[in-house]
VEXSE-309344 format. One record per residue (C-alpha): residue number from 0; residue in three letters; x negated, y negated, z. Coordinates in nm, 3 decimals. Each point is the difference from the previous one (the first is absolute). Example, Ala and Ser with C-alpha at 12.3 -4.5 7.8 and 13.67 -1.06 7.14 Angstrom:
2
+-------+-------+---------+---------+---------+
| vokol | fivex |      c1 |      c2 |      c3 |
+-------+-------+---------+---------+---------+
|     0 |   ALA |  -1.230 |   0.450 |   0.780 |
|     1 |   SER |  -0.137 |  -0.344 |  -0.066 |
+-------+-------+---------+---------+---------+
# end
This chain:
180
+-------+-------+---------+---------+---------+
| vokol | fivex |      c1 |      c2 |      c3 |
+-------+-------+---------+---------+---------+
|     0 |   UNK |  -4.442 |  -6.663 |   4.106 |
|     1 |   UNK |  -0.258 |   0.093 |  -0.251 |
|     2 |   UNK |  -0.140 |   0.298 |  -0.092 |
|     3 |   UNK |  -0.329 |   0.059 |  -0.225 |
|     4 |   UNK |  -0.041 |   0.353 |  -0.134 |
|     5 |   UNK |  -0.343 |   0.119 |  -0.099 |
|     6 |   UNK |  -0.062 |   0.340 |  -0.173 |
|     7 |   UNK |  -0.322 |   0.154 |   0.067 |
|     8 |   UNK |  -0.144 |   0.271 |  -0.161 |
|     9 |   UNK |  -0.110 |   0.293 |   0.213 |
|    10 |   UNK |  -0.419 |  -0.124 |   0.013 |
|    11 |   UNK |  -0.151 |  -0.074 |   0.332 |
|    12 |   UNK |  -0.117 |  -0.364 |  -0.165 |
|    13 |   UNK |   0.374 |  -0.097 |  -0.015 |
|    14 |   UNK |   0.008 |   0.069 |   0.355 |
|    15 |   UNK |  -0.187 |  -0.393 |  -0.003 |
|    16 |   UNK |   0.231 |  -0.143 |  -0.184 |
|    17 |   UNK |   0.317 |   0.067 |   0.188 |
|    18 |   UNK |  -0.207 |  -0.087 |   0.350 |
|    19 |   UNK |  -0.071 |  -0.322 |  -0.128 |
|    20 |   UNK |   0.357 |  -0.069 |  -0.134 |
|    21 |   UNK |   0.162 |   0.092 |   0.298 |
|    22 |   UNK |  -0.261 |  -0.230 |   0.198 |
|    23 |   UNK |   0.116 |  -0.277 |  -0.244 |
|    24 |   UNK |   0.396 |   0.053 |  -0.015 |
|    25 |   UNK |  -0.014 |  -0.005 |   0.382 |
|    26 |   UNK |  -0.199 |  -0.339 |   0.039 |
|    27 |   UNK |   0.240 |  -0.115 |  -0.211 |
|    28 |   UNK |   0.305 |   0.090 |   0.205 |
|    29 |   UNK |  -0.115 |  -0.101 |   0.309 |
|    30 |   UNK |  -0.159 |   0.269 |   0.160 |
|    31 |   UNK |  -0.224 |  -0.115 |   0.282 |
|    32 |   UNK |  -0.393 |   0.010 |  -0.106 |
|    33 |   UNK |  -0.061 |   0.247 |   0.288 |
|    34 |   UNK |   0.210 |   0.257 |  -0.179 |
|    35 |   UNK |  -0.127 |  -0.021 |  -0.309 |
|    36 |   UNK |  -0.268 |   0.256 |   0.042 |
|    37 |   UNK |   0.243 |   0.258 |   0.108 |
|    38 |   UNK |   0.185 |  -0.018 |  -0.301 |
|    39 |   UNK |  -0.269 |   0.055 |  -0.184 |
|    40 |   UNK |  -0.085 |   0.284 |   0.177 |
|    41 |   UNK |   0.286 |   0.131 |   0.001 |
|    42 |   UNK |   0.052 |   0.003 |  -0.325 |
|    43 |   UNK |  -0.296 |   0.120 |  -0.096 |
|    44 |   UNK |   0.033 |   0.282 |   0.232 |
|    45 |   UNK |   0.355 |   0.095 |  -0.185 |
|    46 |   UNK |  -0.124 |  -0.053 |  -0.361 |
|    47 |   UNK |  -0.332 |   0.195 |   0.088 |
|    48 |   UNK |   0.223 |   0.288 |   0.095 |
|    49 |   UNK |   0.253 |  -0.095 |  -0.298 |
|    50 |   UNK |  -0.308 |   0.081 |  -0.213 |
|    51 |   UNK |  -0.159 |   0.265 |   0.150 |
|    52 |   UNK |   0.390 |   0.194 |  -0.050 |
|    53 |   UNK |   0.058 |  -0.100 |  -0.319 |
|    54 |   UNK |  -0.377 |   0.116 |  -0.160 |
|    55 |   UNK |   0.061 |   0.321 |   0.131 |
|    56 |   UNK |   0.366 |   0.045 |  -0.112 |
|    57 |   UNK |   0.020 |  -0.248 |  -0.268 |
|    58 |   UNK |  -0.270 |  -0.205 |  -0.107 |
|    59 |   UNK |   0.198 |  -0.199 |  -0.283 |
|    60 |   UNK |   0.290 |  -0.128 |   0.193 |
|    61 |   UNK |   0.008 |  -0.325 |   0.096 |
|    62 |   UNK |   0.001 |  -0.100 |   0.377 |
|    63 |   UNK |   0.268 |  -0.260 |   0.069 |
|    64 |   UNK |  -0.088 |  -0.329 |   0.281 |
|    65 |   UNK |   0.292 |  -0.227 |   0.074 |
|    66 |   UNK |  -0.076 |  -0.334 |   0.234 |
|    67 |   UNK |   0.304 |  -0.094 |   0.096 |
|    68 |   UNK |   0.004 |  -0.413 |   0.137 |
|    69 |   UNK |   0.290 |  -0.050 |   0.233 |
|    70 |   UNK |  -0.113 |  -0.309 |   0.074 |
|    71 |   UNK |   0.242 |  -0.242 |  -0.178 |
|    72 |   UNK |   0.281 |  -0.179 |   0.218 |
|    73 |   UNK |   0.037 |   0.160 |   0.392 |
|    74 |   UNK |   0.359 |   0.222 |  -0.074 |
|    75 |   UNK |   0.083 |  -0.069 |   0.356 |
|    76 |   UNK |   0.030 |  -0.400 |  -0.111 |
|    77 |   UNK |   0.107 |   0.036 |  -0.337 |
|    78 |   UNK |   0.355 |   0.065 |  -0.056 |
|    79 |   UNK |  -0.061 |   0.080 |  -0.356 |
|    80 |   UNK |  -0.202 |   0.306 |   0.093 |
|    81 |   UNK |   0.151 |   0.365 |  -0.013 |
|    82 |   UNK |   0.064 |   0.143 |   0.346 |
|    83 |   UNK |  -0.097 |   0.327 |  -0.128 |
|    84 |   UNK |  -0.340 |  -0.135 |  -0.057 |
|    85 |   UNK |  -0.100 |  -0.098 |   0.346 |
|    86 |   UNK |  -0.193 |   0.256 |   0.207 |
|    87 |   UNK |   0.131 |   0.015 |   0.360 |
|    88 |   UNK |  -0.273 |   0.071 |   0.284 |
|    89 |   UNK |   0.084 |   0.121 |   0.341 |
|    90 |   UNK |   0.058 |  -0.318 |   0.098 |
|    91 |   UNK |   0.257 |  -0.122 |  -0.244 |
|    92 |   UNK |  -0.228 |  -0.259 |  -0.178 |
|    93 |   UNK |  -0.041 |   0.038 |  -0.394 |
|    94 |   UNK |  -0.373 |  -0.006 |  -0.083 |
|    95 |   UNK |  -0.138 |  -0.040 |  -0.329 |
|    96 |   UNK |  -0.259 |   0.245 |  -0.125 |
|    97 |   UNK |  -0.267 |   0.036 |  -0.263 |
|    98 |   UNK |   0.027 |   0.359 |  -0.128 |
|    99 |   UNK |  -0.225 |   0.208 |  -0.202 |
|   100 |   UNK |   0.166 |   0.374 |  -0.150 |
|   101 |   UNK |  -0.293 |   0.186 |  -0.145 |
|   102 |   UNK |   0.194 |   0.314 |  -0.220 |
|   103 |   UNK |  -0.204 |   0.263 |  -0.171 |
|   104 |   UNK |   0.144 |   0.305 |  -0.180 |
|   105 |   UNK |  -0.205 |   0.266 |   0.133 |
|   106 |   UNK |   0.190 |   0.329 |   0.140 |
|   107 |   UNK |  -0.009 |  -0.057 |   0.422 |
|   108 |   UNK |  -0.078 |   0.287 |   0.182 |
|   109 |   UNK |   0.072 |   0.078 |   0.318 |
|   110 |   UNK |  -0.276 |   0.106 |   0.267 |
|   111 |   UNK |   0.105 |   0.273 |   0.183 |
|   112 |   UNK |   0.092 |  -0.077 |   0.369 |
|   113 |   UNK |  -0.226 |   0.177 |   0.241 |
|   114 |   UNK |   0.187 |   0.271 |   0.229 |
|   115 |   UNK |  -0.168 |  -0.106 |   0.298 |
|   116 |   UNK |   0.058 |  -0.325 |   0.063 |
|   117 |   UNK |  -0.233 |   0.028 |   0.366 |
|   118 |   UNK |  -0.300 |  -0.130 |  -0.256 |
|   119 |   UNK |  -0.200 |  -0.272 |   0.036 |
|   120 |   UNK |   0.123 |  -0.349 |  -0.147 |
|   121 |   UNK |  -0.283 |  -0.052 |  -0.248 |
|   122 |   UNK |  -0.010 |   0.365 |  -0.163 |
|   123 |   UNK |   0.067 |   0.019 |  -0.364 |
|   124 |   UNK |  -0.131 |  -0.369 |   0.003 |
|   125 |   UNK |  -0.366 |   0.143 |  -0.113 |
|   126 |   UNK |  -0.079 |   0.231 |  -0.247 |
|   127 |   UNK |  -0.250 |   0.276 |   0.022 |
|   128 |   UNK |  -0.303 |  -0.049 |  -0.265 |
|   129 |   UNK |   0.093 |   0.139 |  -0.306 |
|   130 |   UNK |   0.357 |  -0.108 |   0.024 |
|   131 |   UNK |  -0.025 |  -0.345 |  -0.117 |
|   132 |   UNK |   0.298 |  -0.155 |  -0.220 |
|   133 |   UNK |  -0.038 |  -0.090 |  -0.353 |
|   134 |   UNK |  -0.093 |  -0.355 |  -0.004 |
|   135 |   UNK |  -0.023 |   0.015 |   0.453 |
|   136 |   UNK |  -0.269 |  -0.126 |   0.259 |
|   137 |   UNK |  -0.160 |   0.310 |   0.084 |
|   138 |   UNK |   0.113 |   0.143 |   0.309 |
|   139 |   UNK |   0.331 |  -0.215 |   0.010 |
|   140 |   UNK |   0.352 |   0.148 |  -0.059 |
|   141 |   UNK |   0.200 |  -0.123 |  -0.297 |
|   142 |   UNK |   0.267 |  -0.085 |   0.249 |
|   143 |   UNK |  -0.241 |  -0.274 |   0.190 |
|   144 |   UNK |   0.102 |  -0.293 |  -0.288 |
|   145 |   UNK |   0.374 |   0.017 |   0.137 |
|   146 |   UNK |  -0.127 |  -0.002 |   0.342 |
|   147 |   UNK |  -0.161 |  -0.330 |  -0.058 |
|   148 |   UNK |   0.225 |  -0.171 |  -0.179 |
|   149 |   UNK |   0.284 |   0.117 |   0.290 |
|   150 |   UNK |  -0.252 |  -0.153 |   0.213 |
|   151 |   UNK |  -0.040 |  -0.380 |  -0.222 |
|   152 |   UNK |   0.360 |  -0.060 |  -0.144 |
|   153 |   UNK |   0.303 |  -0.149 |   0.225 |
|   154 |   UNK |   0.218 |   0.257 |  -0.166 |
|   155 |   UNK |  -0.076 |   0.322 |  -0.181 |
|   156 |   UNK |   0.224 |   0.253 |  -0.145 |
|   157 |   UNK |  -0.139 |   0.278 |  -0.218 |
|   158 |   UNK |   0.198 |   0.196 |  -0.214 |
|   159 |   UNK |  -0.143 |   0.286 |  -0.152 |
|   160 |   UNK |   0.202 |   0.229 |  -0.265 |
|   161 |   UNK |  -0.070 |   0.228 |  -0.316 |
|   162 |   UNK |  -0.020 |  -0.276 |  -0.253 |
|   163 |   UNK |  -0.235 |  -0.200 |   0.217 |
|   164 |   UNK |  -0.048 |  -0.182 |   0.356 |
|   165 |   UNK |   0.089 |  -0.369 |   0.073 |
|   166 |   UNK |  -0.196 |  -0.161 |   0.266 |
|   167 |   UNK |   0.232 |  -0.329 |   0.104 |
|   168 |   UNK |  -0.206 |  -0.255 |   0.215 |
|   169 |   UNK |   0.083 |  -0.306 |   0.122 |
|   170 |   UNK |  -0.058 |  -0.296 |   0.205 |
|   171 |   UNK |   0.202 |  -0.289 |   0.137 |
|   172 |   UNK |  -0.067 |  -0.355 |  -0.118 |
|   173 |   UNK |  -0.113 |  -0.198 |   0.283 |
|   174 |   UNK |  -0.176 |  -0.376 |  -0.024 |
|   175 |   UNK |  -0.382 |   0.038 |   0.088 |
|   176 |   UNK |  -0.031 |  -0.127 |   0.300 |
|   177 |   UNK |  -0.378 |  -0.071 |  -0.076 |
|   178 |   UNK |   0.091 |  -0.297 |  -0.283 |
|   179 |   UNK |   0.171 |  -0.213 |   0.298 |
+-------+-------+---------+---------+---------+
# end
């Protein structure tokens, strides 16, 4: 397993960098070609937001990108691998993944829940017109970048807290089937 750590720095230009690193890291362990566009959505979705946190709460703090490659031997056929390694799935087969854990430092705060919960799906997904985010799409929530990348990765597991959020994304490692 091999991980590659980059540290950004909290500029929307950066944002580049780590989509095209990601993009590269998970070429190289395996990741079908068909997927490779979602990763690099995804993670620009989560460094975007990464960014847009950390220039309004602190702007000199580094953002932190790890690509984690668990593409080395298959830990089901290698005795030598550590059974606490191996990810189990529902059906009891060990699947490799490529992960990517996108950490800022940036306070998290929690949006209120609404009281009534009879509203529509999609409100609090648009802003009204002067209530665009620092650094946002007008019109768009800040909260729309996590829906997306929910909606590209295999896995996702956010974990916001007072010293900052980590956005964990992954992907299993599956041959393309497109190269046969």
């Amino acid at each position: 397993m091999a991980t590659i750590t980059l540290t950004i720095s909290a500029l929307p230009a950066h944002v580049r960098t780590a989509r095209l690193m990601a993009a590269t890291v998970a070429r190289r362990a395996g990741i079908p070609a068909s997927t490779i566009d979602e990763i690099r959505l995804a993670v620009g979705e989560a460094c975007s937001r990464a960014v847009a946190a950390h220039k309004l709460h602190c702007p000199t703090q580094p953002i932190l990108l790890q690509l984690i490659d668990d593409g080395g031997p298959d830990p089901v056929s290698d005795p030598r691998s550590d059974t606490a390694s191996r990810i189990l799935r529902a059906n009891g087969s060990a699947t490799r993944r490529f992960e990517v854990v996108v950490s800022d430092r940036a306070p998290a705060t929690e949006a209120p829940e609404p009281a009534d919960h009879t509203e529509p799906l999609l409100d609090g997904l648009f802003l009204d017109g002067e209530d665009t985010p620092p650094g946002g799409i007008s019109g768009f929530s800040p909260g729309l970048g996590l829906a997306v990348i929910t909606g590209l990765a295999d896995e996702v597991k956010i974990d916001p807290g007072e010293h900052g959020t980590i956005v964990r994304m992954s992907w299993p490692i599956t041959p393309d089937p497109s190269s046969n």
